[in-house]
C-alpha positions in Angstrom: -15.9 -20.1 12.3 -15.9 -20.2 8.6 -16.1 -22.5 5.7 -13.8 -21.5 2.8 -13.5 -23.4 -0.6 -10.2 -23.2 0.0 -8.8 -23.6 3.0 -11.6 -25.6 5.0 -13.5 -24.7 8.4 -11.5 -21.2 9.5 -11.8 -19.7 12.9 -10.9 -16.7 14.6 -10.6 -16.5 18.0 -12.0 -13.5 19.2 -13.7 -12.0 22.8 -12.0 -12.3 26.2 -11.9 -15.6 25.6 -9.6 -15.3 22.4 -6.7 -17.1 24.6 -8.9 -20.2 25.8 -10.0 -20.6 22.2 -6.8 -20.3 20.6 -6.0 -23.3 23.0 -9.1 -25.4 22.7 -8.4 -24.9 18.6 -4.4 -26.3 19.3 -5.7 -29.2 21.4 -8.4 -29.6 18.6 -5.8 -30.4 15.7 -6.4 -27.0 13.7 -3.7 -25.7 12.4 -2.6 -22.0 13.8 -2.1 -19.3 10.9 -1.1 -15.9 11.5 -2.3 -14.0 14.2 -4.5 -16.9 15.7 -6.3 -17.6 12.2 -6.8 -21.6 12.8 -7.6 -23.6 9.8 -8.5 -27.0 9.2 -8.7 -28.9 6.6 -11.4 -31.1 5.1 -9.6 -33.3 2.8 -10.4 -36.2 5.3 -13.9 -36.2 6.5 -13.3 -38.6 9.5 -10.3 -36.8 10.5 -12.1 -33.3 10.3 -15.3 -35.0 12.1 -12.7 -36.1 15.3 -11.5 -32.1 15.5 -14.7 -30.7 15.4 -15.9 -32.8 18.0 -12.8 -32.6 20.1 -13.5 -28.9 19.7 -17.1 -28.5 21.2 -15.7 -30.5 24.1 -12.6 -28.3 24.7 -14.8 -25.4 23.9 -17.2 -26.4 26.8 -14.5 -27.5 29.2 -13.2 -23.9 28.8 -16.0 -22.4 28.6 -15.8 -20.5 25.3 -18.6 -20.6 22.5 -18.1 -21.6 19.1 -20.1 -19.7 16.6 -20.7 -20.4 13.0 -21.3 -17.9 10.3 -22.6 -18.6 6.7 -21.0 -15.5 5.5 -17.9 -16.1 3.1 -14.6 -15.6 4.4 -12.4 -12.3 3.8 -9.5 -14.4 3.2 -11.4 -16.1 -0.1 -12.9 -12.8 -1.1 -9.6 -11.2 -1.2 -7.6 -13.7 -3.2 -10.6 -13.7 -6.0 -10.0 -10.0 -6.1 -6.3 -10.2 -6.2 -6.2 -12.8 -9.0 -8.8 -11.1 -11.3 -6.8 -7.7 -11.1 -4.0 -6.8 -13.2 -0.2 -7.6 -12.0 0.3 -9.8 -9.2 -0.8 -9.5 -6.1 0.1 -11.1 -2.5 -2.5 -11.6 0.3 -1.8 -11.6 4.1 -4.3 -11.9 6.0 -4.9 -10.3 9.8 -7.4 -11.2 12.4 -8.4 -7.9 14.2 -10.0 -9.6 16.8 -6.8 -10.1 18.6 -6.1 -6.9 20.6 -2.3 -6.6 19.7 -3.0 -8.0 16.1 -0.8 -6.8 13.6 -3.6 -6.1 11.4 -4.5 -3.4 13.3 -1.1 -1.6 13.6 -1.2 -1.9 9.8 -4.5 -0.2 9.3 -2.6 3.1 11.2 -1.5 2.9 7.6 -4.8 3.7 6.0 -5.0 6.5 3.5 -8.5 6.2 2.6 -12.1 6.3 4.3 -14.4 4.2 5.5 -11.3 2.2 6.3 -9.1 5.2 7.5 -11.5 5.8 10.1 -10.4 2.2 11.6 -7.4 3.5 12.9 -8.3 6.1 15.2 -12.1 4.3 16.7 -10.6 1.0 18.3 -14.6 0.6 18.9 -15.0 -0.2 15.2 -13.4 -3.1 15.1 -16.1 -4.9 16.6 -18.0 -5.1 13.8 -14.8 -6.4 11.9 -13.5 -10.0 11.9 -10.4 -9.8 9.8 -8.7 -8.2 7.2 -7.3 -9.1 4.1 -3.6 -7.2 2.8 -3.1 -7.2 -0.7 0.3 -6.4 -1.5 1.3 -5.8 -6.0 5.0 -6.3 -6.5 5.4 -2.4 -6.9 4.5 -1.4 -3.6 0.8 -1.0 -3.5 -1.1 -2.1 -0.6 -4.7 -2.5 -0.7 -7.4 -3.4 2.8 -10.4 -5.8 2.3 -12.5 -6.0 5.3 -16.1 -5.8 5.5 -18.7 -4.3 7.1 -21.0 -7.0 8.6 -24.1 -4.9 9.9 -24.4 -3.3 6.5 -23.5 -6.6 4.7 -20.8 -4.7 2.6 -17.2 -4.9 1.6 -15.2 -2.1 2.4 -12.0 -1.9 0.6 -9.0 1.1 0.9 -5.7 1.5 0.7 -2.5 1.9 2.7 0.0 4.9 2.6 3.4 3.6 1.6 5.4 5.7 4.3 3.6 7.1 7.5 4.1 10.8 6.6 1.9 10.5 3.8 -1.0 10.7 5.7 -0.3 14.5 7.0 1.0 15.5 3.7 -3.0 17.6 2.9 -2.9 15.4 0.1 -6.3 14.3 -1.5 -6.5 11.0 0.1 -7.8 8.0 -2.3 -11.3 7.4 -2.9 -11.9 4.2 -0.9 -14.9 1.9 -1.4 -17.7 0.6 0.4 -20.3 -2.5 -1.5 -21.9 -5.4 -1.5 -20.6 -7.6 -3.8 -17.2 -8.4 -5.1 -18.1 -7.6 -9.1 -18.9 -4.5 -7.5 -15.8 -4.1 -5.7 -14.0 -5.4 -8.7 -15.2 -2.6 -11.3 -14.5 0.2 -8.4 -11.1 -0.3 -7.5 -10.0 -1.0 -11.2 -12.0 2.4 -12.1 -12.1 4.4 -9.2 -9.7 3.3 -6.4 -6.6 2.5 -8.4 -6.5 5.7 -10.6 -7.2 7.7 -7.3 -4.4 6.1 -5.4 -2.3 6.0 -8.0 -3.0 10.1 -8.2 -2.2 10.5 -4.7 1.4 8.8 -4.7 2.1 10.6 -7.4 1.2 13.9 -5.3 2.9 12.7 -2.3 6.1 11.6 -3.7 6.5 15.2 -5.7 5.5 16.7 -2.6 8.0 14.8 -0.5 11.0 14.8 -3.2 10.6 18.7 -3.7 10.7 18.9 0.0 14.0 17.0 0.4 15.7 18.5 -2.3 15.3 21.8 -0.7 16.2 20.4 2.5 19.7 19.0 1.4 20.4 22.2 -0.8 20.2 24.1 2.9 22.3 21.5 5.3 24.6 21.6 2.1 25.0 25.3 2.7 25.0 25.1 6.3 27.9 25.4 8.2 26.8 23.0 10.7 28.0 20.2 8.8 25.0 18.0 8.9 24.7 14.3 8.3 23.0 14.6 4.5 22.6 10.5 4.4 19.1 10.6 5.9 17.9 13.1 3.4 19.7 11.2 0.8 18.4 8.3 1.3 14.8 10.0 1.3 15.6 11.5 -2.3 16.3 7.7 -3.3 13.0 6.7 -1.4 10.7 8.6 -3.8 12.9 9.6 -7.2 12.1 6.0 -8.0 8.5 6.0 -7.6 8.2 9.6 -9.9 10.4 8.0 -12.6 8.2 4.6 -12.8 5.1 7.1 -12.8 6.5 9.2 -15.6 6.9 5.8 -17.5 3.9 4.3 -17.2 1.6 7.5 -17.7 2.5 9.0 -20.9 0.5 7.5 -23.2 2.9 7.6 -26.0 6.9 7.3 -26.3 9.3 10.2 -24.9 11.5 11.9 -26.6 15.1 10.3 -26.9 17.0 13.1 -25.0 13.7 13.0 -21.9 14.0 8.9 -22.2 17.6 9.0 -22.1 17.2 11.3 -18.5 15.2 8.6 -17.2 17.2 6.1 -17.9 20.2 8.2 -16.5 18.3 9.1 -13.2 17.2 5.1 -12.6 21.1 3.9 -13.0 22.3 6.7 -10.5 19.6 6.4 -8.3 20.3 2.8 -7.7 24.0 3.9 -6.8 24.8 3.3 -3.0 26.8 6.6 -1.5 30.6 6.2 -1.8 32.6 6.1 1.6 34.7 8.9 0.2 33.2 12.7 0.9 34.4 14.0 -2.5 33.0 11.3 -4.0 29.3 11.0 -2.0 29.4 14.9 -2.8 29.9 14.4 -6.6 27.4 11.8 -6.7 24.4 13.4 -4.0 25.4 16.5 -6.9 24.0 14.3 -9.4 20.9 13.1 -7.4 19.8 17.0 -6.6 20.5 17.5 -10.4 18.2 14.7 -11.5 15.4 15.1 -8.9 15.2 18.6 -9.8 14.7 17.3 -13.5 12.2 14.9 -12.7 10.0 17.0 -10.5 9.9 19.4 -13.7 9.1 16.7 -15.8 6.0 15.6 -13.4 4.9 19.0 -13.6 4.9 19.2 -17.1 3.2 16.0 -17.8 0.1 17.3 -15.7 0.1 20.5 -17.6 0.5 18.4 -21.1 3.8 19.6 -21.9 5.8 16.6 -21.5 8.7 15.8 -24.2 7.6 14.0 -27.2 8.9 13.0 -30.4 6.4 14.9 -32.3 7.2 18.5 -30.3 9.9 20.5 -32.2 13.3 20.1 -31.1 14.1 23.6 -29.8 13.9 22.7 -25.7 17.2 22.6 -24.0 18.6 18.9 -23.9 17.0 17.0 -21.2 14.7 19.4 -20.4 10.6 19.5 -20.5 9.8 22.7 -22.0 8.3 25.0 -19.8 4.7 25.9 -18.8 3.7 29.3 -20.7 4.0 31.2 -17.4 6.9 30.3 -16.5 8.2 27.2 -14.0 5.3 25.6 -12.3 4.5 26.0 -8.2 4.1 23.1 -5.7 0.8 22.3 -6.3 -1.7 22.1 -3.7 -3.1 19.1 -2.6 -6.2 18.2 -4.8 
């Protein structure tokens, strides 16, 4: 149990017991959050007072043990994290005490060590009493959990789609510390930047993979359902043209601005029912993923469109790296 600024005395059942005490902390008048996170609150001190009393009794009538920790609360940790970084950011929070907890289906998720390491040791999840999900309105996902033996916080981040994780990509450079200043200055300097590096791997990666893909069932003469491939060009063409936005450090060119532009509307375009006109329009989303993945590739080799280059490149078009049309890079 837990006393947070914010929400009051927190508890999480936990043990073999978890059932009994999720019961004794019903019967007790705490209120039951997600996954079995009870809280009550202390804006009445005789109120409070009757709960935690009726609580000890339930506890020993069921014979469960209530312990008391002075540590601080993940729940509060996480939120001052969320609210001093940039954007907005939502927290859920998971109790991974709870065998079947959520929280620990979503830290399969986990792109990063120490906290990757979660999802394949179930034995490590001992030492952890819950986790904190912060969520950023663009798709983001970060872990807080900590690490009680070592008295540190251990913060990571999650994969936005599952096949991330087996892409070879350089996985983002999660954090392990013992304060939240600390934690604070990594992420902003170190974890972000790093994630932020690997989506943008993973969705080149993925896009240049499905764009292939649908070129070949479009020449097969197997006839072959192209809407799941479709839909994974309009699952990561987004993310590529977001990144291509907010990396350059200066304006783009009118003509690569006006592609951008072009790709977002069409993108957002749901396929017609009509094959000539899902064809004409699946034409257009090969024609600008295939521009965007060249425009990715020219940003990391500095050659991205800008006013000040000369005006000689084809219309649309990055210009070229000097040996010619840049590989599929390998996973840093």
């Amino acid at each position: 149990m837990y006393l947070s600024p914010e929400d009051g005395l927190v508890a999480l059942p936990r043990g073999s017991g978890a059932d009994w005490a999720r019961t004794a902390l019903d019967l007790s008048a705490f209120e039951e959050h997600h996954e079995g996170i009870h809280v009550l609150a202390l804006t009445s001190p005789a109120t409070a007072q009757n709960s935690i009393d009726t609580l000890y009794r339930n506890a020993q009538h069921f014979g469960i043990t209530v312990d008391i920790t002075r540590r601080s609360f993940i729940g509060d940790v996480a939120r001052r994290i969320a609210q001093a970084l940039d954007g907005t950011w939502e927290v859920e929070l998971g109790n991974l005490q709870l065998p079947q907890s959520d929280a620990r289906q979503r830290l399969r998720w986990a792109w990063s060590a120490p906290v990757r390491s979660l999802s394949s040791n179930p034995r490590a999840y001992g030492a952890l009493s819950a986790a904190a999900f912060l969520t950023h309105e663009d798709g983001r996902e970060l872990v807080v959990t900590e690490q009680p033996y070592a008295d540190q916080l251990l913060v990571g981040v999650l994969a936005p789609h599952i096949e991330f994780l087996s892409l070879g990509i350089q996985p983002p450079a999660s954090i392990g510390v013992p304060t939240e200043q600390a934690a604070l200055k990594k992420i902003t300097r170190t974890l972000l930047p790093s994630y932020d590096r690997a989506l943008a791997d993973a969705h080149l990666l993925m896009l240049d993979t499905t764009l292939v893909q649908v070129r070949e069932a479009r020449g097969s003469a197997e006839h072959a359902d192209l809407m799941p491939l479709a839909s994974a060009l309009r699952q990561h063409a987004p993310y590529l043209i977001r990144h291509l936005r907010s990396t350059l450090p200066g304006p783009l060119a009118a003509q690569s601005a006006a592609l951008l532009n072009r790709a977002e509307k069409t993108f957002t375009l749901a396929p017609p029912p009509e094959d000539r006109a899902a064809g004409e329009l699946l034409d257009q989303w090969l024609e600008h993923g295939k521009r965007l993945t060249e425009m990715t590739r020219s940003l990391e080799h500095g050659l991205i469109d800008r006013p000040s280059l000369a005006p000689a490149a084809q219309p649309g078009l990055p210009p070229q790296p000097p040996n010619g049309p840049a590989s599929p890079r390998p996973g840093r």
